[in-house]
C-alpha positions as protocol buffer text, in pm:
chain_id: "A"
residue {
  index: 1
  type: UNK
  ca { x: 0 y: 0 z: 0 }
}
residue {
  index: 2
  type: UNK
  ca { x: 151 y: 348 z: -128 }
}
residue {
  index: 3
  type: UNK
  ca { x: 157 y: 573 z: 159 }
}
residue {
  index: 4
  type: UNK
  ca { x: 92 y: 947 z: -73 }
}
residue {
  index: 5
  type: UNK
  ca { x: -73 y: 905 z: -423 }
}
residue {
  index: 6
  type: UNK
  ca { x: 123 y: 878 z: -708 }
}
residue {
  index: 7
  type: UNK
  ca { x: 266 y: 1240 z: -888 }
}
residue {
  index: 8
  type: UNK
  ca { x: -14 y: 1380 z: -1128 }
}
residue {
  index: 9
  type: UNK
  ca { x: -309 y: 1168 z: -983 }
}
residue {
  index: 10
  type: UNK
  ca { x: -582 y: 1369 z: -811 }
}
residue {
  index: 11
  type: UNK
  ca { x: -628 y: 1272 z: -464 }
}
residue {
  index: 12
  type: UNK
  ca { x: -1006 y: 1153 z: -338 }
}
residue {
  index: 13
  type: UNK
  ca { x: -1062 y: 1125 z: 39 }
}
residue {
  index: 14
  type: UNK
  ca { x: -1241 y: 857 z: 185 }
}
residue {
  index: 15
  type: UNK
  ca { x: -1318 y: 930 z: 545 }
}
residue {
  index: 16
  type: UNK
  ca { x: -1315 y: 628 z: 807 }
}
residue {
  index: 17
  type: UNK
  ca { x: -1334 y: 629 z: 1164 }
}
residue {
  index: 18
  type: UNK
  ca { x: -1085 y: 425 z: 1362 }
}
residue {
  index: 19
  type: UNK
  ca { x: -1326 y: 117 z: 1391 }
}
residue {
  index: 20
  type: UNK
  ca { x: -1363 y: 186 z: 967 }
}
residue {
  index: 21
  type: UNK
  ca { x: -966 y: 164 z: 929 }
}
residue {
  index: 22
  type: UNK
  ca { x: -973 y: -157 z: 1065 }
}
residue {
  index: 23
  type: UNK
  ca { x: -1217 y: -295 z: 836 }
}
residue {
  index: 24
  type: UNK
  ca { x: -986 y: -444 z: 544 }
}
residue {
  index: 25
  type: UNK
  ca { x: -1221 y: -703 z: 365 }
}
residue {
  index: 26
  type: UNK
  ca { x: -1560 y: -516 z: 232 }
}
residue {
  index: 27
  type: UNK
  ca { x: -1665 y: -251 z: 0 }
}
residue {
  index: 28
  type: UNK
  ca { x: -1710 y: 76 z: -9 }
}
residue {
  index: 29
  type: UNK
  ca { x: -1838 y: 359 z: -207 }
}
residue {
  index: 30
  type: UNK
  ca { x: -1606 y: 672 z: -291 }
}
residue {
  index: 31
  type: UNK
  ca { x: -1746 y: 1015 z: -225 }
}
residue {
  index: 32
  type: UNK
  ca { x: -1695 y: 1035 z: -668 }
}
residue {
  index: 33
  type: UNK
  ca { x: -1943 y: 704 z: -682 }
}
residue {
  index: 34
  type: UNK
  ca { x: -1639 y: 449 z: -747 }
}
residue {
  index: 35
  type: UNK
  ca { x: -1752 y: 149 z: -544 }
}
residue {
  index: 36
  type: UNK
  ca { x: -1383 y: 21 z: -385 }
}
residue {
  index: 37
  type: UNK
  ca { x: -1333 y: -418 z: -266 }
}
residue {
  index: 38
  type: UNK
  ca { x: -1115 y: -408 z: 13 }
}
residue {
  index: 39
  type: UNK
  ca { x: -935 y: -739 z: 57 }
}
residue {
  index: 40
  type: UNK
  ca { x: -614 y: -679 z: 263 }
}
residue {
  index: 41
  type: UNK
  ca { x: -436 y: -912 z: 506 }
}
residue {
  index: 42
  type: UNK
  ca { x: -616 y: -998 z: 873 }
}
residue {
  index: 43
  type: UNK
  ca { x: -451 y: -732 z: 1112 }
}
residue {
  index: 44
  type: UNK
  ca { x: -378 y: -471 z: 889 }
}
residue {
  index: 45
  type: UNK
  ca { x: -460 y: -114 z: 1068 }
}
residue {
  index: 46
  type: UNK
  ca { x: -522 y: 177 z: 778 }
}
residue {
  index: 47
  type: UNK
  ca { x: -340 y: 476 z: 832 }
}
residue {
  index: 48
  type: UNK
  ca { x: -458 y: 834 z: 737 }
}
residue {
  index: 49
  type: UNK
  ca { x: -288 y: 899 z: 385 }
}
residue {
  index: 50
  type: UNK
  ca { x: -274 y: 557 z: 273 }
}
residue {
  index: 51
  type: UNK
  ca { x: -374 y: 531 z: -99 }
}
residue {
  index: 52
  type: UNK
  ca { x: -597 y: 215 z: -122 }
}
residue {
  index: 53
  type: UNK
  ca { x: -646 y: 234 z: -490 }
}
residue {
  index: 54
  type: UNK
  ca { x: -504 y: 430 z: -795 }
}
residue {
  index: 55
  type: UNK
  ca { x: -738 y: 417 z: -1118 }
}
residue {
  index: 56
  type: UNK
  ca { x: -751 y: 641 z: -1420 }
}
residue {
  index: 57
  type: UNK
  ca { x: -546 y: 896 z: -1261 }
}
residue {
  index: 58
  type: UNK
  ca { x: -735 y: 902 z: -905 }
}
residue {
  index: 59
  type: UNK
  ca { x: -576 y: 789 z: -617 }
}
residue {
  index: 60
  type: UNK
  ca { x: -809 y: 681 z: -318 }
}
residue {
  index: 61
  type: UNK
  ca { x: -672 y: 819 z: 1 }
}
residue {
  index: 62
  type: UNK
  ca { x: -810 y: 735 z: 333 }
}
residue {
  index: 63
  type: UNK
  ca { x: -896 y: 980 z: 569 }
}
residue {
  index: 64
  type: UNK
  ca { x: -948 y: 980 z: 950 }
}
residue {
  index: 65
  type: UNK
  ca { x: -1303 y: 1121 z: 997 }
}
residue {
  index: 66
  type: UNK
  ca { x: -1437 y: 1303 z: 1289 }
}
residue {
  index: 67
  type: UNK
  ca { x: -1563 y: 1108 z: 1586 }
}
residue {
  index: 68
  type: UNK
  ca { x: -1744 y: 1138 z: 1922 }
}
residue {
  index: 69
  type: UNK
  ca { x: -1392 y: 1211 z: 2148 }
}
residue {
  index: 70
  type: UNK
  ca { x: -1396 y: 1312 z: 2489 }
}
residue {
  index: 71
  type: UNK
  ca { x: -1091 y: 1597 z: 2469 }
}
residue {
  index: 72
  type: UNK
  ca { x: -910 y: 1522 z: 2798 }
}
residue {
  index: 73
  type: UNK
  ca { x: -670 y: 1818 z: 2953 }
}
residue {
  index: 74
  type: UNK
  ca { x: -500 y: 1710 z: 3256 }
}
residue {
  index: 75
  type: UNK
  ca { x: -354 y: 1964 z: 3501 }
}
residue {
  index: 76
  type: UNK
  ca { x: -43 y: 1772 z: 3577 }
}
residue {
  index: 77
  type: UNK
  ca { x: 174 y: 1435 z: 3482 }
}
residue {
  index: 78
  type: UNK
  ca { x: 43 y: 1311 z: 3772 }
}
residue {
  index: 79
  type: UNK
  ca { x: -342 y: 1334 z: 3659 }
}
residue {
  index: 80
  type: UNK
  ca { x: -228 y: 1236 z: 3304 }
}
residue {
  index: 81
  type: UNK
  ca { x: -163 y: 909 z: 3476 }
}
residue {
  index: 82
  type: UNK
  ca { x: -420 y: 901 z: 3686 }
}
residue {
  index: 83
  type: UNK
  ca { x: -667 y: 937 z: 3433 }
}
residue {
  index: 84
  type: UNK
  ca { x: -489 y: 734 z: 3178 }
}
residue {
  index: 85
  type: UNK
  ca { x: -508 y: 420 z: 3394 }
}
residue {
  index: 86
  type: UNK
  ca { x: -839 y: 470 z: 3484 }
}
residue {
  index: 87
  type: UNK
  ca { x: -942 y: 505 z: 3125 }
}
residue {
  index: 88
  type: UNK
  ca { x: -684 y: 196 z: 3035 }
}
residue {
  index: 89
  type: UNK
  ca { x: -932 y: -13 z: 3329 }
}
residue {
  index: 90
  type: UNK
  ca { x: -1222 y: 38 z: 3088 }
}
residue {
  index: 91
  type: UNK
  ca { x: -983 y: -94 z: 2804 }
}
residue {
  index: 92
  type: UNK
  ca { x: -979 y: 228 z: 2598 }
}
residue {
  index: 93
  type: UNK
  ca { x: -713 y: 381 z: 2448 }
}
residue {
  index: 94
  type: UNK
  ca { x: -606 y: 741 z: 2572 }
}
residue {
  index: 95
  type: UNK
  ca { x: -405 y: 844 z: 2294 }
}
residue {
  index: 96
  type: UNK
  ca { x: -233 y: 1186 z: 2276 }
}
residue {
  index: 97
  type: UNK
  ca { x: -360 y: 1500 z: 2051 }
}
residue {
  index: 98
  type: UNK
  ca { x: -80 y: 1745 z: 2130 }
}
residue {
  index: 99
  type: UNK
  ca { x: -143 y: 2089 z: 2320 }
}
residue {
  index: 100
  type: UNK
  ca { x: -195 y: 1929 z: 2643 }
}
residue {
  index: 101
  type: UNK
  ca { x: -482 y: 1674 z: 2498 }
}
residue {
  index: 102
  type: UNK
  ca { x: -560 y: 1363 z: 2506 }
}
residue {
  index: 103
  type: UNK
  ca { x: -833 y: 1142 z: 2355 }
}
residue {
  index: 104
  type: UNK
  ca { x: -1080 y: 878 z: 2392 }
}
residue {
  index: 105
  type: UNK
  ca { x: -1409 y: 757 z: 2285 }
}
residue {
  index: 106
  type: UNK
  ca { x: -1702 y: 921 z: 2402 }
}
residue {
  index: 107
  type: UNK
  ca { x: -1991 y: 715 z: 2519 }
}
residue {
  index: 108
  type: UNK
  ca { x: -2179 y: 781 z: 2880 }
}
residue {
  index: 109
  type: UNK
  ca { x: -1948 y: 593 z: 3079 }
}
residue {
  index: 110
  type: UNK
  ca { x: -1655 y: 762 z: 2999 }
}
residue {
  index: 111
  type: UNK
  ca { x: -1791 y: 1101 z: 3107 }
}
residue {
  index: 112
  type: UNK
  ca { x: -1889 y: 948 z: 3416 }
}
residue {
  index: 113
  type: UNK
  ca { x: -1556 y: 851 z: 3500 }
}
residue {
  index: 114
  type: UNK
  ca { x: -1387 y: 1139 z: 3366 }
}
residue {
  index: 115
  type: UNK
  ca { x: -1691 y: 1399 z: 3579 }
}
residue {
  index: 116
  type: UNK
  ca { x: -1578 y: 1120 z: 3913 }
}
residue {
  index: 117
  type: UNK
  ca { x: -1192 y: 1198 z: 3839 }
}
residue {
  index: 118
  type: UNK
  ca { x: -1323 y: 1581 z: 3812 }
}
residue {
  index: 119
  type: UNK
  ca { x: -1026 y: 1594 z: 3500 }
}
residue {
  index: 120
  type: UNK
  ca { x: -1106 y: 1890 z: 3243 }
}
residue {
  index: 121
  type: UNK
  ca { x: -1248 y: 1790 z: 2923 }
}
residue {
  index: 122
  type: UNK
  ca { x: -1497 y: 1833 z: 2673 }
}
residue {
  index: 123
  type: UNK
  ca { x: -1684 y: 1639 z: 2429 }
}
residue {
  index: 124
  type: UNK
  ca { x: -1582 y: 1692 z: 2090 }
}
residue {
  index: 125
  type: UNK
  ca { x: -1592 y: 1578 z: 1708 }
}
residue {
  index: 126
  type: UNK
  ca { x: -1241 y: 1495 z: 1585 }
}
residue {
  index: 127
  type: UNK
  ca { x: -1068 y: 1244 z: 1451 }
}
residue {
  index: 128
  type: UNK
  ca { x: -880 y: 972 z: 1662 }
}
residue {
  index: 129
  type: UNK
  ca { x: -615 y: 751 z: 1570 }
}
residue {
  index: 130
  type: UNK
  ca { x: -652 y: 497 z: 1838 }
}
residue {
  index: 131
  type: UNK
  ca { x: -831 y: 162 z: 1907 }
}
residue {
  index: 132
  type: UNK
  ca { x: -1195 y: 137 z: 1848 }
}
residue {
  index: 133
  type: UNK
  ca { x: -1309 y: 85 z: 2273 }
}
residue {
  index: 134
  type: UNK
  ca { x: -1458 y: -293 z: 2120 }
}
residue {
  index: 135
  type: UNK
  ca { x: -1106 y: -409 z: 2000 }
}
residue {
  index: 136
  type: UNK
  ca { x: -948 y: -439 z: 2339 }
}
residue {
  index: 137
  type: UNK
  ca { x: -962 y: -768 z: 2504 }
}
residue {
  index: 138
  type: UNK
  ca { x: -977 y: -819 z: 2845 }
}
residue {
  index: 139
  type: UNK
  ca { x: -569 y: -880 z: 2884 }
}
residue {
  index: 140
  type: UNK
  ca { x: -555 y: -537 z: 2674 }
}
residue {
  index: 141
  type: UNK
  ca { x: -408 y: -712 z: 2352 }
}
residue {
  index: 142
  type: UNK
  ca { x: -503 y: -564 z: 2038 }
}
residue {
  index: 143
  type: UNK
  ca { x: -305 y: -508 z: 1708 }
}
C-alpha cells in the first residue's frame, strides 16, 4: 500500500473512523461514486494517507473522519496518569492530541468517570487515531 498518491493523480478522500480503518475485507463507495473491494491481510490497521487504490489517474486516500472524542486536559503528569489508567481499566485507548490533549471515545461511561476523576475535558468531534473501545480484550491485547 503506497503511503501518498502517485505524482499527477488527483487525490479523493475517503473518510473512516478508527473502527472503519480496521475494516480491510468489504466494499465501499467513494465520495466520486467508485464502489472500492477491500481485501487486505487480517490485522492490517489503515493509516490516514494511505492510498488504497489508484485508477484512471485518481488515487483513493483514506482519511481519519471526525468522531465522538472526549478531549481530555489534565492539570499535571500526575493526573495524566491518573486518568490514563483509569481510562486503560475500561480498556480504551487514551491516545495523545498534542497541546496538552488527550483522547478517547465518548460514550456515557466515559464522562462518568472522567466527571468522578473531576479531569477537564470536553466532548468533541475529531478524529482519533486509536483503538476502536470494542477491539481491546480483556488482557488489553489488540493489534
Amino acid at each position: 500500500m503506497p503511503d501518498s498518491p502517485p505524482p499527477g493523480t488527483q487525490a479523493v478522500a475517503i473518510s473512516m473512523s478508527a473502527a472503519d480503518r480496521r475494516r480491510v475485507r468489504r466494499r465501499l463507495t467513494a465520495p466520486d461514486g467508485e464502489e472500492l473491494r477491500l481485501a487486505y491481510p487480517t490485522g492490517t490497521v489503515l493509516s490516514p494517507g494511505q492510498v488504497l487504490e489508484v485508477r484512471a489517474g485518481v488515487a483513493y486516500v483514506v482519511a481519519a473522519a471526525d468522531e465522538d472524542v472526549a478531549a481530555v486536559a489534565p492539570r499535571s503528569l500526575a493526573e495524566a496518569a491518573r486518568v490514563a489508567h483509569a481510562v486503560g481499566n475500561l480498556h480504551r485507548d487514551f491516545v495523545e492530541a498534542g497541546e496538552g490533549l488527550f483522547l478517547t471515545p465518548w460514550d456515557a461511561p466515559m464522562e462518568l468517570l472522567l466527571t468522578r476523576l473531576d479531569v477537564p475535558f470536553t466532548r468533541q468531534a475529531r478524529p482519533f487515531l486509536g483503538r476502536p473501545s470494542w477491539e481491546h480484550g480483556p488482557s488489553g491485547a489488540g493489534p
